[in-house]
C-alpha positions as CSV (number, residue, x, y, z in Angstrom):
1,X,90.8,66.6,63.0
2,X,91.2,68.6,59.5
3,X,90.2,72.1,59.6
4,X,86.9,70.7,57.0
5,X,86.2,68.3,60.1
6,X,86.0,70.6,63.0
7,X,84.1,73.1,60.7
8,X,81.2,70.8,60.4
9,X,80.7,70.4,64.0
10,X,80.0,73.7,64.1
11,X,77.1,76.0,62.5
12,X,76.6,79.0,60.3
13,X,75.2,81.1,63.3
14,X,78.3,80.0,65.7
15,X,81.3,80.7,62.4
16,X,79.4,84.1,61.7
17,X,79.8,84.9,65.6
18,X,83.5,84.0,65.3
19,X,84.4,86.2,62.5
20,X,82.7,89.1,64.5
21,X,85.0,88.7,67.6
22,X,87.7,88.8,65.5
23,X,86.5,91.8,63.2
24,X,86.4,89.6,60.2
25,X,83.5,89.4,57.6
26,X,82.2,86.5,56.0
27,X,78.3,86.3,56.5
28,X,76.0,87.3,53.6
29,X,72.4,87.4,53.4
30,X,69.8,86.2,51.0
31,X,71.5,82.7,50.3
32,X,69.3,80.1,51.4
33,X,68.4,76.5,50.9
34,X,66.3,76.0,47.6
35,X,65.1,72.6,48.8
36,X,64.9,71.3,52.5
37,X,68.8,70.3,52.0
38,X,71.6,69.5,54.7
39,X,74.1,71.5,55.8
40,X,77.5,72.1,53.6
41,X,81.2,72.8,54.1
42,X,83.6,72.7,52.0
43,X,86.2,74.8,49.9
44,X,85.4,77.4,47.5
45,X,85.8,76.3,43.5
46,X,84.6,79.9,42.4
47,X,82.9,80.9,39.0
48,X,81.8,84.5,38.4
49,X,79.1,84.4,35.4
50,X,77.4,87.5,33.3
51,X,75.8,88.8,30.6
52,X,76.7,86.8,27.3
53,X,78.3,89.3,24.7
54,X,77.2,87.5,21.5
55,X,80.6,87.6,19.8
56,X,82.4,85.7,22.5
57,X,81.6,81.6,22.1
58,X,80.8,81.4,26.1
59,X,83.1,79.4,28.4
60,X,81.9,75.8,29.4
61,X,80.7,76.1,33.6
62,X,82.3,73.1,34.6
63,X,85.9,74.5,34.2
64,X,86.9,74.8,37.7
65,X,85.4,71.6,38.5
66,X,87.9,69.6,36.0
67,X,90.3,69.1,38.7
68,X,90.0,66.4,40.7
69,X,88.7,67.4,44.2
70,X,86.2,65.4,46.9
71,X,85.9,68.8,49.3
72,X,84.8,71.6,46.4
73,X,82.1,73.7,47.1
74,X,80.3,75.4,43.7
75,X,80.2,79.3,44.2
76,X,78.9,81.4,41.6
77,X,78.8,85.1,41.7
78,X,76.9,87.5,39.5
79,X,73.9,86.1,38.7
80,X,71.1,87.7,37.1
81,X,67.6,88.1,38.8
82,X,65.5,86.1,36.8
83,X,67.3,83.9,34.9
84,X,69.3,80.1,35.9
85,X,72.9,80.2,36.6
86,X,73.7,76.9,34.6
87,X,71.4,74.2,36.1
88,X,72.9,72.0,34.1
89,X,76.5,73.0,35.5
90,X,75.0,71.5,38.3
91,X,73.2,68.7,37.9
92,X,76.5,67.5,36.2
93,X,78.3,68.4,39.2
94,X,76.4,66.2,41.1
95,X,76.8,63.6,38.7
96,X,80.5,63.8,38.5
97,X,80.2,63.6,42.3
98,X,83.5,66.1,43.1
99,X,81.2,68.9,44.3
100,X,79.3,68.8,47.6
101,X,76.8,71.7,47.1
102,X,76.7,74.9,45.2
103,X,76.3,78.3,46.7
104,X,74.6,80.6,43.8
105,X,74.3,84.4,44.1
106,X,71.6,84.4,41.4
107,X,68.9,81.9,40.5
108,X,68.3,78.2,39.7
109,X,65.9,76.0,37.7
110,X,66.0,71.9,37.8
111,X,65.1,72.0,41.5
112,X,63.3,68.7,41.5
113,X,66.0,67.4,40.4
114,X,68.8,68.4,42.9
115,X,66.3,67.8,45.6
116,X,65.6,64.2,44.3
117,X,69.1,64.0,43.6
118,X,70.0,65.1,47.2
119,X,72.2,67.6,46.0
120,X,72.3,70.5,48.0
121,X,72.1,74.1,46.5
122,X,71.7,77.4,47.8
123,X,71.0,80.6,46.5
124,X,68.3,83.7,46.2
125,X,65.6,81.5,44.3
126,X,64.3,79.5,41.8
127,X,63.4,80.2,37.8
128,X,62.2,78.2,35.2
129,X,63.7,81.0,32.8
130,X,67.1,79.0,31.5
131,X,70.6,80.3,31.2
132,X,71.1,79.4,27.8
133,X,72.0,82.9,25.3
134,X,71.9,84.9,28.8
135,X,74.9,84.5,30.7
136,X,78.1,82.9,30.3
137,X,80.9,82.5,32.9
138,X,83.2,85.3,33.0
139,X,86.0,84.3,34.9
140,X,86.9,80.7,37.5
141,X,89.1,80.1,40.1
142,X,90.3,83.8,41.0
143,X,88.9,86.4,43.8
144,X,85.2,87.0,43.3
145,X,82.9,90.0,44.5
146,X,79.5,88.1,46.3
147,X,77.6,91.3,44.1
148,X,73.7,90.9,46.5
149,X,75.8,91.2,49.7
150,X,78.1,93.9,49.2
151,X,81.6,93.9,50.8
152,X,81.8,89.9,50.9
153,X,85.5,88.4,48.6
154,X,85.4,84.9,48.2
155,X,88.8,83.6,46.7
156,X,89.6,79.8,45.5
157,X,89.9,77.4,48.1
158,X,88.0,79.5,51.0
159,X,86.0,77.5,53.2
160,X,82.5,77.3,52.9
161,X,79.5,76.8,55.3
162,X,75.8,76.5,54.7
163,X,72.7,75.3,56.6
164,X,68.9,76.0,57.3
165,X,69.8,79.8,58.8
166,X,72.0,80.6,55.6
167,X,75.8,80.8,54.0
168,X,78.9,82.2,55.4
169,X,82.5,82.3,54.0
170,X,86.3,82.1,55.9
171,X,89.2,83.3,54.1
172,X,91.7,80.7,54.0
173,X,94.5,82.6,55.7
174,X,92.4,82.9,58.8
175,X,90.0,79.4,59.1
176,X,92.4,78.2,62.3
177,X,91.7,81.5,64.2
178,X,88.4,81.2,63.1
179,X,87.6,78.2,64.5
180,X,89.3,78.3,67.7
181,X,87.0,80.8,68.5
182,X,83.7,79.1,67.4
183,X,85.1,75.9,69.5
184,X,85.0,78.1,72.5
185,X,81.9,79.8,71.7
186,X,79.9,76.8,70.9
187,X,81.1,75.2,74.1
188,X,79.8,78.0,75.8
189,X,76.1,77.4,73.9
190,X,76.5,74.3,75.1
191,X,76.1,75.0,78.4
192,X,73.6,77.6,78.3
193,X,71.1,75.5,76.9
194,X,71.9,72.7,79.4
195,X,71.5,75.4,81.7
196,X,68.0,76.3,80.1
197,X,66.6,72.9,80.2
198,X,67.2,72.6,83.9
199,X,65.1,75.7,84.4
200,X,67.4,78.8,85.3
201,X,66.0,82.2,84.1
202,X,67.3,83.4,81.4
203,X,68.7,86.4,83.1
204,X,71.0,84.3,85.1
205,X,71.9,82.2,82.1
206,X,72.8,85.1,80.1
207,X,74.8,87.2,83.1
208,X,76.7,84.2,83.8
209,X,78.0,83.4,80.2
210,X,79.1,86.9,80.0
211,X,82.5,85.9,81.5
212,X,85.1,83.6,79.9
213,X,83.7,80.9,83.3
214,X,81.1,78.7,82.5
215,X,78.5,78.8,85.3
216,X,78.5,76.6,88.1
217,X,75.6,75.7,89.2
218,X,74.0,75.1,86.1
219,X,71.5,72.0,87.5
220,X,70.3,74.7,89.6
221,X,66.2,74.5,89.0
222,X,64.5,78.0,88.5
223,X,62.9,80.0,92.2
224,X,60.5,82.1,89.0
225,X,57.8,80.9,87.5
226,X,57.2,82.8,84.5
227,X,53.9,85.2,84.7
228,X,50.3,83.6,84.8
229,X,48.4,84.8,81.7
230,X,44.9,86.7,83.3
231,X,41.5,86.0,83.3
232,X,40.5,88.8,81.0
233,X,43.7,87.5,78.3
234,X,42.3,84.2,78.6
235,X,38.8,85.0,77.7
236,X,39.8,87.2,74.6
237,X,42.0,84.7,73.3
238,X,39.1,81.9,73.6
239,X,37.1,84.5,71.2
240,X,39.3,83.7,68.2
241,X,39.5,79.5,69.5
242,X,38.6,78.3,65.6
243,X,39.3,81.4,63.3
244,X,42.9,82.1,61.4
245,X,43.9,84.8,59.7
246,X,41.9,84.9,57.1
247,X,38.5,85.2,58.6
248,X,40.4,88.0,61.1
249,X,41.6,89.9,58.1
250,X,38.5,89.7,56.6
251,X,36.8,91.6,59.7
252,X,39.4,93.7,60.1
253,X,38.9,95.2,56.7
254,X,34.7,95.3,57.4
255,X,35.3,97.1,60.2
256,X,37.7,99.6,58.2
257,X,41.1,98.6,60.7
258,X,44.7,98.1,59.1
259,X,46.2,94.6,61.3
260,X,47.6,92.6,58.4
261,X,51.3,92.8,59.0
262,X,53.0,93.4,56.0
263,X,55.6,90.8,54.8
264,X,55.9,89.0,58.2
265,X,55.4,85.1,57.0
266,X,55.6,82.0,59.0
267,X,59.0,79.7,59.4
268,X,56.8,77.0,58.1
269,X,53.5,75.9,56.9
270,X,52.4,75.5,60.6
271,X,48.7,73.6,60.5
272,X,47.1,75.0,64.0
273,X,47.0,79.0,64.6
274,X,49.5,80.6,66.8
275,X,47.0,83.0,69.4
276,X,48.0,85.3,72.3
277,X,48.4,88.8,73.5
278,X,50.9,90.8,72.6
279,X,54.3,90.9,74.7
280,X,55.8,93.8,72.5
281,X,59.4,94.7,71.6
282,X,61.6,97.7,70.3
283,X,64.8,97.1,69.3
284,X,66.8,100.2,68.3
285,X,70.4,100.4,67.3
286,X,73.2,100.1,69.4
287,X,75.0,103.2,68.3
288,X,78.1,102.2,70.0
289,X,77.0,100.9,73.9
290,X,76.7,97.1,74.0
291,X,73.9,95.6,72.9
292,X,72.7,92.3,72.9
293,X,69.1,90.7,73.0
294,X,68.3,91.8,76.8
295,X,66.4,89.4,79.0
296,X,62.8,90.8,78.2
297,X,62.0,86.8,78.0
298,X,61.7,86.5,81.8
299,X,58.7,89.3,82.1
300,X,56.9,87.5,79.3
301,X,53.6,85.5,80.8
302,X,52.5,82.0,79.9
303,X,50.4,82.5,76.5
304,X,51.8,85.6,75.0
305,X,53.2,86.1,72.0
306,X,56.6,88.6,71.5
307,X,56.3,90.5,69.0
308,X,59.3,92.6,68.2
309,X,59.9,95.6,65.9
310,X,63.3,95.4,64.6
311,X,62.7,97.9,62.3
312,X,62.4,95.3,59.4
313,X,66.0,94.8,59.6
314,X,67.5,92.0,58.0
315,X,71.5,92.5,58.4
316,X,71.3,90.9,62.1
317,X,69.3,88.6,64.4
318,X,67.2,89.2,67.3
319,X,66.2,85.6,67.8
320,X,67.9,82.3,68.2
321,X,67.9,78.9,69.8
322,X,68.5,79.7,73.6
323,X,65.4,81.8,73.2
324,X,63.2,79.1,71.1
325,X,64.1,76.8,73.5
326,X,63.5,79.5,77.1
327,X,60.4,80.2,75.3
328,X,58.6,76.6,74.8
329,X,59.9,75.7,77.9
330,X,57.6,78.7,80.0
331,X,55.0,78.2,77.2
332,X,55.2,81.1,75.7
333,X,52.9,81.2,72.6
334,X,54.8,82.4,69.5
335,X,57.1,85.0,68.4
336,X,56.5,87.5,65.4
337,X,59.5,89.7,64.5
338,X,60.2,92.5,62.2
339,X,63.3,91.3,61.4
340,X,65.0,88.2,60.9
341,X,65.7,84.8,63.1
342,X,68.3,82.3,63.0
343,X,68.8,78.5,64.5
344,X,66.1,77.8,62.8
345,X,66.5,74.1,63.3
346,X,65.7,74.3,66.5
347,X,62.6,76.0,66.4
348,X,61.3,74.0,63.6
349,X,62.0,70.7,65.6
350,X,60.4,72.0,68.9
351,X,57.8,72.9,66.4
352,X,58.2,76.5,68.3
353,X,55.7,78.8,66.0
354,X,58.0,81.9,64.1
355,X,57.0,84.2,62.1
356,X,59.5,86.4,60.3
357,X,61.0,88.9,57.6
358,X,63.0,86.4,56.6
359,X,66.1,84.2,58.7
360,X,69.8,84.6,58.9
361,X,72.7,84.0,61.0
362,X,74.1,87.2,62.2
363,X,74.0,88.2,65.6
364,X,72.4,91.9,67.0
365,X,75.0,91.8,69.9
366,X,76.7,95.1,69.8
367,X,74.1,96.1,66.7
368,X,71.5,96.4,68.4
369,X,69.8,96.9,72.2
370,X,66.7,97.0,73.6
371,X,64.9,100.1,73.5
372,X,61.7,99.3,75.4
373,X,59.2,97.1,76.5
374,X,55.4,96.9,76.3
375,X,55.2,100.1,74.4
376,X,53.6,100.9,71.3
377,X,55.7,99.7,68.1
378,X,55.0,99.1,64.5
379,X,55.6,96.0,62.9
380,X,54.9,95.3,59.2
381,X,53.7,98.8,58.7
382,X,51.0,97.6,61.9
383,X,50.6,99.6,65.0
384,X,50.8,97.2,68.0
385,X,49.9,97.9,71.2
386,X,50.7,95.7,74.6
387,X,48.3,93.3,75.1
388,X,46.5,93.6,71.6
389,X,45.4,90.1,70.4
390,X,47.6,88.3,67.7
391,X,46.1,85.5,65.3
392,X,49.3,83.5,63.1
393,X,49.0,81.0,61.3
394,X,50.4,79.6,57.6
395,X,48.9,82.9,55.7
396,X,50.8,85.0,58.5
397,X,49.9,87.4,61.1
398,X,47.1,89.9,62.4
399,X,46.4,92.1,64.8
400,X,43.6,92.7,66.6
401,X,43.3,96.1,68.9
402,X,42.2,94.9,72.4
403,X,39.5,97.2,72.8
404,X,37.7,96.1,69.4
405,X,38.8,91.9,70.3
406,X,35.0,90.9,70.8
407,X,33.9,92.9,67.9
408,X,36.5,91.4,65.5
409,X,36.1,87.6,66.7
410,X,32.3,87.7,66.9
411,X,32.5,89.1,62.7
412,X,35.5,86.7,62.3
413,X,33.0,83.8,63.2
414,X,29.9,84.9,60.9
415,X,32.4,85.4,57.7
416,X,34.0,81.7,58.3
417,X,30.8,80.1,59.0
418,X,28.8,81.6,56.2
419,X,32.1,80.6,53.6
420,X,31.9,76.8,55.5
421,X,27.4,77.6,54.1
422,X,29.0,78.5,50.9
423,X,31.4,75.3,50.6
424,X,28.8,72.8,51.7
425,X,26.3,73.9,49.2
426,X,28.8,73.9,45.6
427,X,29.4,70.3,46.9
428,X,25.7,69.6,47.3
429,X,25.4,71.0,43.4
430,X,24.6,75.0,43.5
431,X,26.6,76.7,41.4
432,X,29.2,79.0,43.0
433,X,27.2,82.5,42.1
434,X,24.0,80.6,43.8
435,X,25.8,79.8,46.8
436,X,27.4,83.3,47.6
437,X,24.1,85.0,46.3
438,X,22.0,82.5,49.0
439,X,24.3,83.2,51.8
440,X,25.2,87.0,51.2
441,X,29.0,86.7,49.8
442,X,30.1,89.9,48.9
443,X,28.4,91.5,51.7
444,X,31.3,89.6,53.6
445,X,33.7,91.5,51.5
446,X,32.4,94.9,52.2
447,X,32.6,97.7,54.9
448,X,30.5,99.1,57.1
């Protein structure tokens, strides 16, 4: 198999796990899909774009794509926030078929079109604000400086891989040592999630992997069931049965308490709402003693949702696949971190819910540890406590102090049944200020 070959077997989570063991970087953060696209490998035809100085006629994009390739990747560094790099650069990449994807450290416009096209393309966003008289390219084909990620050198010919959890890059000179070590690492995944489906505890799982020997008795079933949720967790989470966040914020903020977490957003437009108590989290950093992602998992009870304060962090992962898949399996609720995820593929096909800072592929082993469990944290400027109630849903994520649960959920009920009054009655023919003056609108919207 080519080196191209055996890359694509592999994923941006396993390669960015690689080039740690080795000391190597290569993972950057912030380059994502644009459009629900496939993953990409490939080598590295670089273009580094900037401002346009009005006396110099600017160079035509396409230069480094003249030569006649079937494995190029489109990388293009410097962009500006705001503005397209080139759309049309790429949509007659595309065309020309030569270039599998483009990886953009700036923005893009013409989305439609690359999606309809299937044309993957990755990068911080989208713009409908065009290139033209902004930027120019600058230089082709010669060592480029990734400018968002800081500390990242692409060259010509690099290899390239992109997927849903985000974009990571292996210098030429080192791809074979680079992969003989993802080979062995995703073996090793292999087997702990076969070892996962057939029940073991996630303790085990993880203890065992820790050596170079893949573990033995990995058909063994599970002797520990996880934790039964209680009576009282039950009752408090039937309270909110029928409400979503916004009905929750809007009590929250009549009853004058802060649980809208800040900038924590779903993996995906999910259409039912993600309830549970509160299994919380602290992650701290690992200030040289290993760290890893601990085996908190196994303490967590049937219905709760983890919630984990990674200090909004978004250089490395506290969540991935082995724990989606531990976590459906003992029907655990949901997870909200302060942070980021990775392998999101998997926890978008088990339709696990997530709910995130953002996602990307680089490990917290040896970055970060587990400071504590079931302890007060903070997550998206939110004080959580254990066992507070936690409503997600498409809009994102509230909490709910336990002590003030009935409270919330029986005001959470009045607001969305007196805005279901509201709805029934425009579509009956009242005008929208008769209908929120008949059935007391803005006193929804007000304290006290």
């Amino acid at each position: 198999m080519s080196f191209l070959d055996r890359l694509l077997v592999l994923d941006s989570n396993t390669v960015s796990d690689a080039l740690d063991l080795l000391g190597f970087k290569g993972a950057v953060y912030g380059l994502l899909p644009l459009w629900d696209c496939p993953k990409i490998v490939g080598r590295a035809r670089t273009v580094k774009v900037g401002l346009n100085p009005d006396a110099v006629p600017p160079t035509h994009p396409l230069t480094p794509m003249d030569e006649a390739t079937t494995d190029g990747i489109l990388v293009v560094s410097g962009g500006i926030d705001g503005v397209s790099c080139w759309d049309h650069g790429i949509d007659n990449a595309w065309k020309a078929k030569r270039i599998r994807g483009a990886i953009i450290d700036g923005m893009c416009r013409d989305n439609k079109d690359s999606r309809d096209a299937g044309y993957p393309v990755y990068g911080r966003g989208v713009t409908t604000t065009s290139e033209r008289g902004q930027v120019a390219q600058v230089c082709s084909g010669t060592p480029l400086q990734v400018l968002q990620v800081r500390g990242v050198v692409v060259c010509q010919n690099d290899y390239v891989i992109a997927d849903g959890s985000g974009t990571v890059f292996v210098p030429a000179e080192r791809i074979e040592r680079v992969l003989e070590v993802g080979e062995r690492l995703n073996r090793r995944q292999t087997l702990v999630a076969q070892a996962v489906g057939a029940g073991r505890l996630a303790s085990e799982v993880m203890e065992a992997t820790q050596s170079p020997t893949a573990p033995r008795n990995a058909g063994a079933e599970s002797s520990t069931q996880p934790p039964k949720a209680s009576a009282e967790d039950q009752e408090l989470v039937a309270l909110f049965a029928g409400s979503g966040t916004a009905g929750v914020s809007d009590a929250l903020d009549k009853l004058g308490i802060l649980g809208q977490a800040h900038n924590i957003m779903p993996l995906t437009d999910y259409s039912t709402v993600t309830i549970g108590p509160a299994f919380t989290v602290r992650y701290v950093p690992a200030c040289g003693s290993a760290g890893g992602v601990d085996n908190f998992i196994d303490q967590v009870a049937t219905g709760d949702v983890v919630v984990i304060d990674n200090g909004g962090r978004t250089d490395c992962t506290v969540w991935g696949d082995i724990m989606t898949q531990y976590a459906g399996l003992r029907g655990i609720a949901g997870t909200v971190i302060d942070g980021v995820c990775r392998d999101v593929n998997r926890a978008l096909t088990d339709d696990y819910p997530l709910f995130t800072v953002g996602r990307w592929m680089r490990t917290g082993k040896d970055r970060v540890r587990v400071g504590g469990v079931n302890e007060s944290i903070g997550v998206g400027r939110v004080r959580v406590q254990p066992r507070d109630i936690v409503v997600a849903d498409a809009n994102g994520v509230v909490v709910v102090p336990r002590n003030r649960a009935r409270e919330v959920a029986e005001l959470a009920r009045w607001i969305e049944e007196c805005e279901a009054d509201i709805r029934e009655s425009i579509v009956g023919g009242a005008t929208l200020g008769e209908a929120r003056e008949e059935f007391k609108y803005f006193q929804l919207q007000r304290r006290g």
